[in-house]
N, C-alpha and C positions, 0 to 999 in steps of 0.2 A: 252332485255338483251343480247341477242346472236349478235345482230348488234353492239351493241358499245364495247364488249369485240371480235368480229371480227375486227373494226376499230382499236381498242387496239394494238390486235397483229399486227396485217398488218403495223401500224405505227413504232412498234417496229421494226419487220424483214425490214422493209426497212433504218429503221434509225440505224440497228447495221450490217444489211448485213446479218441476219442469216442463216445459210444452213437449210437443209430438219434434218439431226443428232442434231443440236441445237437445235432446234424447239422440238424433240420429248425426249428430255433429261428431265426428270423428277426433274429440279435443286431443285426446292421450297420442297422437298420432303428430301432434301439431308441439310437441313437449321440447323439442329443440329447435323450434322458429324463434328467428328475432327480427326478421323486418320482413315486410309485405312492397312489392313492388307494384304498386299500381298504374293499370291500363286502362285510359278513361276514355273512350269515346260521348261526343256528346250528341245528344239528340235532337234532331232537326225535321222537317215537316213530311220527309218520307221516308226517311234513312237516318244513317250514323255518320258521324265524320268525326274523324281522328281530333282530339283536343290535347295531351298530354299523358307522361310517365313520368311517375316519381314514386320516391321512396318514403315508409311511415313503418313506424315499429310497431309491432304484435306485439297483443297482448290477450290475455284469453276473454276478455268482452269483445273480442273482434270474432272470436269464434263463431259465433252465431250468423254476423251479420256477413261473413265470406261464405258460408255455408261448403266447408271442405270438408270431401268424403269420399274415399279410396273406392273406383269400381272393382268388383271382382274379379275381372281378368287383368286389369292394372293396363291396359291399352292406352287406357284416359280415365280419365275422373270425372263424380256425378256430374260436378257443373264446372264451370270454368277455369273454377279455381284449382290452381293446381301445383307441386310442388318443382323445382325449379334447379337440379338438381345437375340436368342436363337440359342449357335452353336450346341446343340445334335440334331437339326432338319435340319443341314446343307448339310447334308450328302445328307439328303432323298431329300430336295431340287431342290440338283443338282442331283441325280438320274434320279426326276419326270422331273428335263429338257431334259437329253439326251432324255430320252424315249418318251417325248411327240414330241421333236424336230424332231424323227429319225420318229414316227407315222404321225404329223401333216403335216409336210414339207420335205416329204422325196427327193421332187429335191434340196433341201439346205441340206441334210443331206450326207455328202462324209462320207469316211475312215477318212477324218481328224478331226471329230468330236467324230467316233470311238473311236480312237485310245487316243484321248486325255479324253473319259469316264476313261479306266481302269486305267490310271496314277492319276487323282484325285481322284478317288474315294476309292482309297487304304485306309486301315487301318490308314499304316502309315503315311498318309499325312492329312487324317485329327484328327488323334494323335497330331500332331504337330501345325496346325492350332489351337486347343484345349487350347492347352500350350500356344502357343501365345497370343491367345483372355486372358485368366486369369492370363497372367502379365500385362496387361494395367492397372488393377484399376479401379479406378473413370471413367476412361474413356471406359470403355467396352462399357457404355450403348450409345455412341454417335461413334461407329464404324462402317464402314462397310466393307465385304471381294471382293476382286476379285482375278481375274488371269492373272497372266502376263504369255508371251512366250517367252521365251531366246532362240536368234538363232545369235550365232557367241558372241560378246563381247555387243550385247546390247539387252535388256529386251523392249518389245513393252506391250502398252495398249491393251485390247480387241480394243477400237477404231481403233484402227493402223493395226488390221488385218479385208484383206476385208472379209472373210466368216462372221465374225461375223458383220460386218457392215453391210453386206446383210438379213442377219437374224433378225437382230435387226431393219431394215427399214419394211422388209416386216412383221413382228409380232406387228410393232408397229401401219401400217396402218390397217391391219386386225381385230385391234377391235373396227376400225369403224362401218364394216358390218359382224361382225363375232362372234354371240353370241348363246347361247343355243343351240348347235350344228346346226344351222343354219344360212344361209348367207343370208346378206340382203341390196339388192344393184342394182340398174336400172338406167335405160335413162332417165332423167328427168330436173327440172328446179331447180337449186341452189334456195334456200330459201333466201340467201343474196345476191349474187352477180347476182340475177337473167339469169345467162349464162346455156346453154345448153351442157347436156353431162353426163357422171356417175354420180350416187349422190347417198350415205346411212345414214345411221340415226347417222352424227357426231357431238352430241352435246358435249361439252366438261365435261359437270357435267350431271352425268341422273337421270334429271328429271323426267324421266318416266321410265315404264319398260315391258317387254313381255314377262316375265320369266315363264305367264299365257298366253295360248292362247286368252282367252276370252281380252285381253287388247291390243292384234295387232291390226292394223290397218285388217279391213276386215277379223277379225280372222284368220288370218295368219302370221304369225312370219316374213316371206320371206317381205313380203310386208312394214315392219315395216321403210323401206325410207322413202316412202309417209308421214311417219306423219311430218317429216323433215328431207328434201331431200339436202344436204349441200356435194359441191363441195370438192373436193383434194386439190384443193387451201384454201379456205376458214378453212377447217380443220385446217388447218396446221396456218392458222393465227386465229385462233382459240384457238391451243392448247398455240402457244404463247402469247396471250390474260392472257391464261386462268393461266400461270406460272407467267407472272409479276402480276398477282389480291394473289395470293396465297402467293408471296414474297414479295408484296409493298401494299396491299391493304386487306387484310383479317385480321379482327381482332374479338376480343370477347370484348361479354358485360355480364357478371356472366358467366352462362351456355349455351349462346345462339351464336350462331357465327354470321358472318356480313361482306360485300363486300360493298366498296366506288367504283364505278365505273363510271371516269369521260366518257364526249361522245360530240362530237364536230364535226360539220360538216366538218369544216376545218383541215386537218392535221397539217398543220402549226401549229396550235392552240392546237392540242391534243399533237404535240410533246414539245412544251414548257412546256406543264403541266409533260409529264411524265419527264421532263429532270429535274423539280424541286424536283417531289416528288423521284427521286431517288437519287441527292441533298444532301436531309435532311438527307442520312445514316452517310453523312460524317462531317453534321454538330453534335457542341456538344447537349448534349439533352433541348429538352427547357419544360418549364410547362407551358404546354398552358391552363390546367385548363378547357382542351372540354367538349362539350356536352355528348357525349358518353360515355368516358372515360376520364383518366386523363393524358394516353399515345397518345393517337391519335390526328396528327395535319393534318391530309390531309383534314381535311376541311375548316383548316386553311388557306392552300393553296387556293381551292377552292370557298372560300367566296370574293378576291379580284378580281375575274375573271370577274366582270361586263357582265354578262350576254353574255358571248361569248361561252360558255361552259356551259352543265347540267351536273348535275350528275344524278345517278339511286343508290340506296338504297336496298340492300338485305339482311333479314335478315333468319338466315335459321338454321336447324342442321341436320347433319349426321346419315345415317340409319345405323345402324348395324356395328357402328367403321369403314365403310369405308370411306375415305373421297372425295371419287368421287362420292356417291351416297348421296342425300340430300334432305329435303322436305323443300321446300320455306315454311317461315311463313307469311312471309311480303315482298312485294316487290312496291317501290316508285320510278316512273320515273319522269323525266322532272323535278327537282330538281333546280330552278334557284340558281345561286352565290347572288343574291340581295334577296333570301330569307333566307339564309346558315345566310347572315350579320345580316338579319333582328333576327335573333331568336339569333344569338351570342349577338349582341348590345342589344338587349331588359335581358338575363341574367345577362349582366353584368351591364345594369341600376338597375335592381333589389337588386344588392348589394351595390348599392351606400344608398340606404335609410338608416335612421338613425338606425332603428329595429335593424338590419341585422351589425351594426358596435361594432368594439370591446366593446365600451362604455355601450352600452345600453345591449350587452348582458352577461357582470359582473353582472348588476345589476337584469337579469334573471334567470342567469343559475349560478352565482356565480364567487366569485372572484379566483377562480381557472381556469375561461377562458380565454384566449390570442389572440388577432387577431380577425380578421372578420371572418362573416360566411363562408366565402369557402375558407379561409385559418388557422380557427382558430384549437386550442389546448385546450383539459380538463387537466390540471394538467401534464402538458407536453407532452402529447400525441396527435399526431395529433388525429383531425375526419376525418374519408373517407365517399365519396360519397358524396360528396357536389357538384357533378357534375350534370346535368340534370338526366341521367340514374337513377344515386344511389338518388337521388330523390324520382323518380319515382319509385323507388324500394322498400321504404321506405310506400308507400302507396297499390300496385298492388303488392302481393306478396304470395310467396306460402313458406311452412316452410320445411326446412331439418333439418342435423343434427347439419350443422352450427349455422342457423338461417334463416333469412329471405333472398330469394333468388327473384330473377324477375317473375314476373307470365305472362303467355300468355298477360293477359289484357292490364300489363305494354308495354309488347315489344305494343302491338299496341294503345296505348298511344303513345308512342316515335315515331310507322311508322306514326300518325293519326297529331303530330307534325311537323315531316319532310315533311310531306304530305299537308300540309295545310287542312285538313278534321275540323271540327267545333267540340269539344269533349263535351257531353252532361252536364251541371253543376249540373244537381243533383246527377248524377252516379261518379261524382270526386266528390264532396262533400261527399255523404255516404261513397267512399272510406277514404274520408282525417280523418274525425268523426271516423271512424271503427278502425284506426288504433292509435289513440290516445285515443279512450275508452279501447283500452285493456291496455293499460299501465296504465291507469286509473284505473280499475280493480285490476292491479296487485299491485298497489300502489307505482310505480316505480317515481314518481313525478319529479326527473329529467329528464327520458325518457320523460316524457309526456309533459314536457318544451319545449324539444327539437323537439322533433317530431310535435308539436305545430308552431314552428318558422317553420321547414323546407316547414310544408303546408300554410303556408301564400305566403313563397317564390316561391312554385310553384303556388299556384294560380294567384298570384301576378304577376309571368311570363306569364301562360295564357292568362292573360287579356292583359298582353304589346302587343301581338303580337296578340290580336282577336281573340283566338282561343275558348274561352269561354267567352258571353255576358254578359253583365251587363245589370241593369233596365233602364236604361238612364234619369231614374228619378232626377232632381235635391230637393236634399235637403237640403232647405234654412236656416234649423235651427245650419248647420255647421257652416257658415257664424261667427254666431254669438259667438263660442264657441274660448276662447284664451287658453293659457298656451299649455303645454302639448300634450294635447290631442288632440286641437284644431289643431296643427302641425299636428299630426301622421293623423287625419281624411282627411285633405288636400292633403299629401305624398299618401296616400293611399285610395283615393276620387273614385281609379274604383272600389275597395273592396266594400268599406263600402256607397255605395251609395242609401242606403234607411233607413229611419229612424227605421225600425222594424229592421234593423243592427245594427245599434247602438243603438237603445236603449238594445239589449240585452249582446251585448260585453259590454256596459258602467255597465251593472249589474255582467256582470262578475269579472271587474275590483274591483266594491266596494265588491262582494265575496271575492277577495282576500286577501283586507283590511281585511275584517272580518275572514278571517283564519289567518293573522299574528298576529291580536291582540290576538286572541284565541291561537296561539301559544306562544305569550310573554305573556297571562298570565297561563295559564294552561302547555304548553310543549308539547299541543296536539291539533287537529284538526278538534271536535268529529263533526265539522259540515257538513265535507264533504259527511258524511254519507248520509247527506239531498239532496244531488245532482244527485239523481235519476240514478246515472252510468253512467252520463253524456246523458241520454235519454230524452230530456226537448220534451216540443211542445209551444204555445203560452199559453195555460191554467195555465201550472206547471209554466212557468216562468214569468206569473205573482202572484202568489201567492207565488213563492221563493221571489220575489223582497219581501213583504211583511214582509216572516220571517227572513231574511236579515237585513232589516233594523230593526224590533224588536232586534233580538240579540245585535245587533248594541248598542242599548238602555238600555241590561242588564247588558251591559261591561260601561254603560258610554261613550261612542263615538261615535261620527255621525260625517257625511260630508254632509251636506246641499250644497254645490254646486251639488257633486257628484248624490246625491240622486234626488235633483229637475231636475240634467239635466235628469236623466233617466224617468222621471214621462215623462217628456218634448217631449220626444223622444214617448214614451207609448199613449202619446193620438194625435201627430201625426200620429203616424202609423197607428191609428183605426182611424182617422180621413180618409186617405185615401187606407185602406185597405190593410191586411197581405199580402204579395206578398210571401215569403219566406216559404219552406219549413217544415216538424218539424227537420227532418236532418240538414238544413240551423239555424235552431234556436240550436239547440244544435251546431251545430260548432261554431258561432260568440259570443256565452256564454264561449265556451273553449276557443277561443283566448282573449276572456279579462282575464279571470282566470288565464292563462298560462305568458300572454304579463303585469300583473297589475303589477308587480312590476317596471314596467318603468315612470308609473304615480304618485308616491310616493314623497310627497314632493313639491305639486306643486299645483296649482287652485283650482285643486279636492279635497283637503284634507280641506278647508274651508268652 
């Protein structure tokens, strides 16, 4: 990780020129500022004296020249500038700055940081800043304050004066090797750039921590290089790395956050990729309908790269609201662009099947749906998460107050996809069952329609892309089967590729007949009650076939296709032995139950 967000930066600061002040400017950080409230004191022959507040909008060439950059304890910030979030804590702030400035760094500390405490820190001046922050409005919450100096007819930036330039450089190296009141820094061998010379522990995000003796390297704080021992230079292309991942590359999936980080041997090659994906700010928005989400295209980018380029995959969250501290959840290297394609083209074959088209899911889910599965509508309302994630989500899930939210298992689901890892088919099975027996339970029956369709869709993706095996059994007696069904078994011939599958989806199927008719003539459905809560094994489901077709018989209606082909299927399967689960048997029961109303009207009903 730390070598290709190293080649990251490095590529950047050579291809924009950046100075040492760019680098350490905290822009990504500044991503939702829209006005800067200025505090100008002017300058006079032995001191400061209050001149004015007013307000100027941001913009990221102001970046530089306010020189904003979060301290690590977060008490106060490098330099004056600071965000503004809460101004009755403004005050003490900038207090804890002079005083830690004038204690920490007393050779940077002159008269002229003196002198400019008592002028800010007045009653009256921050009375006034007060006023000002509470006529913004709406915008209070996207503000931040600094100070200017007025000397003669023109107002400078903190950047524009060198004391604070100098402050701001050396504060901002110093929490490379500068933590828990101890310093940690020696002679050693750069971890990237393999060169000899200083080196302290400058990871860009801390991944680790020694805030506990027992966790230093050698049980000593001091020593805490060694564990990674990272260059001045390398730092510094590091930190630029680590701002374009934060502004162009960091995004969320529910609760979980996430880093696309391309890596390329060649710069040439890493700079085309960043020159596109920063590009796309200025293009208008597209729907790319991704894996992850529904906003993210930098994999879009990434999947046309023909294997000139990896990517690395990190998925992670934040300790304690900060966001430079973080525990990796999942992390996926070596990422080819020829596998990025491979899982996008195999999703998007997956919605070509008929199932999954507007047509056949009217006659599922009713005539109040519109469009296909990952773009349709229930009575005018979109569906969301029709993406991979929100998929996944739908099965690997943990419950809030919202609702259903991603669980651990999921995110490594999606790392064990991106990863090309082999995902176990009984443990996605009991999840896909698990999740459509509760709806079952709760008698939500269009949820459980739906949630029915979306686990075919991801299993059905699995198998495109091999990540979940099939029996590799041929079963000849599909061959023989027309109309309908015979389609859908061919479309979907990795699914259903043993006859103990279909013969118990083919039982589900005539289940459903047999609750429509029981609904046209009763209004009700007392059968379902028989369906064990969707907990079948091979024993219960054949003696449901049984009372299935009895009832069948007390309403007056049979399907003799229907019925013989499931016999058909029954003494195949015992012919060459149950391979399938009882998890496996109750789920291939509920996708015919779920899926029967798309076989109505057709072979089977003869």
């Amino acid at each position: 990780m730390l070598k290709a967000i190293k080649e990251l930066g490095e590529c950047i600061r050579r291809k924009k020129g950046s100075d040492t002040i760019s680098t350490l400017v905290e822009l990504p950080k500044l991503r939702e500022t829209k006005k800067i409230i200025c505090v100008v004191i002017e300058k006079r022959d032995n001191g400061f004296v209050f001149s004015d507040v007013y307000v100027e909008d941001f913009g990221k060439d102001k970046a530089k020249k306010i020189l904003y950059r979060t301290h690590r304890h977060g008490s106060y910030d490098v330099t004056l500038t600071t965000k503004c979030n809460k101004p009755e804590k403004l005050k003490e702030r900038w207090r804890r700055w002079f005083e830690n400035m004038r204690k920490e760094y007393p050779d940077n500390y002159s008269s002229f940081f003196e002198r400019m405490r008592s002028t800010l820190l007045a009653d009256t001046v921050i009375q006034k800043l007060y006023e000002k922050y509470n006529s913004l409005g709406k915008d209070r919450k996207n503000c931040i304050v600094t100070v200017k100096i007025k000397e003669g007819d023109r107002e400078k930036y903190l950047g524009e004066i060198p004391e604070f330039v100098e402050i701001f450089k050396r504060i901002s190296v110093d929490k490379f090797y500068r933590k828990h009141k101890t310093e940690s820094k020696g002679y050693g061998v750069c971890c990237l750039c393999l060169k000899s010379g200083e080196v302290f522990p400058a990871s860009p995000f801390s991944v680790f921590t020694v805030d506990k003796v027992g966790f230093a390297y050698e049980f000593n704080r001091e020593n805490a290089w060694k564990q990674l021992p990272i260059c001045l230079d390398c730092s510094f292309d590091l930190e630029e790395g680590k701002k374009f991942l934060m502004e162009n590359l960091s995004f969320k999936v529910y609760q979980y956050q996430y880093f696309v980080i391309p890596y390329a041997v060649q710069q040439e090659t890493l700079s085309e990729v960043i020159n596109e994906i920063e590009s796309r700010k200025s293009r208008k928005s597209h729907d790319y309908r991704g894996l992850i989400n529904a906003e993210e295209d930098i994999m879009e980018i990434m999947k046309e790269k023909e294997d000139v380029i990896t990517m690395i995959l990190i998925f992670y969250k934040t300790k304690g609201g900060k966001k430079d501290y973080f525990d990796i959840l999942r992390y996926i290297e070596e990422i080819p662009p020829s596998w990025i394609k491979r899982i996008y083209d195999a999703f998007d074959r997956v919605s070509q099947k008929s199932i999954f088209r507007e047509d056949s899911l009217k006659v599922i889910l009713g005539e109040k749906w519109a469009g296909d599965f990952r773009r349709g509508s229930w009575d005018g309302r979109s569906i969301e998460d029709t993406h991979l994630a929100g998929i996944v989500k739908e099965f690997f899930y943990i419950r809030n107050e919202t609702g259903k939210n991603l669980s651990k298992a999921g995110l490594n689901i999606l790392g064990d996809i991106f990863g090309r890892v082999p995902i176990d088919r009984d443990f996605l099975v009991r999840h896909l069952i698990g999740a459509i027996r509760e709806e079952h339970e709760k008698g939500n029956e269009w949820s459980e329609r739906m949630l029915t369709i979306k686990s075919l869709y991801l299993l059905e993706f699995l198998l495109e892309v091999g990540l979940v095996s099939g029996s590799k059994e041929v079963c000849s007696v599909s061959e023989e089967i027309k109309g309908k069904i015979g389609e859908f078994f061919s479309e979907h011939s990795n699914a259903f590729d043993t006859p103990e599958k279909k013969a118990v989806f083919l039982e589900g199927v005539l289940t459903r007949f047999l609750l429509d008719v029981q609904y046209m003539k009763r209004k009700e459905t007392p059968f379902r009650k028989k369906l064990h809560g969707l907990k079948l094994n091979k024993k219960l489901i054949k003696r449901l076939f049984s009372e299935v077709v009895e009832k069948l018989e007390q309403y007056g209606v049979s399907y003799p296709s229907l019925q013989s082909l499931v016999a058909e299927y029954f003494v195949k399967a015992d012919e060459n032995g149950w391979k399938i689960s009882d998890e496996e048997v109750s789920y291939y029961f509920t996708l015919g139950l779920n899926l029967g109303e798309k076989f109505k009207g057709g072979d089977l009903n003869e």
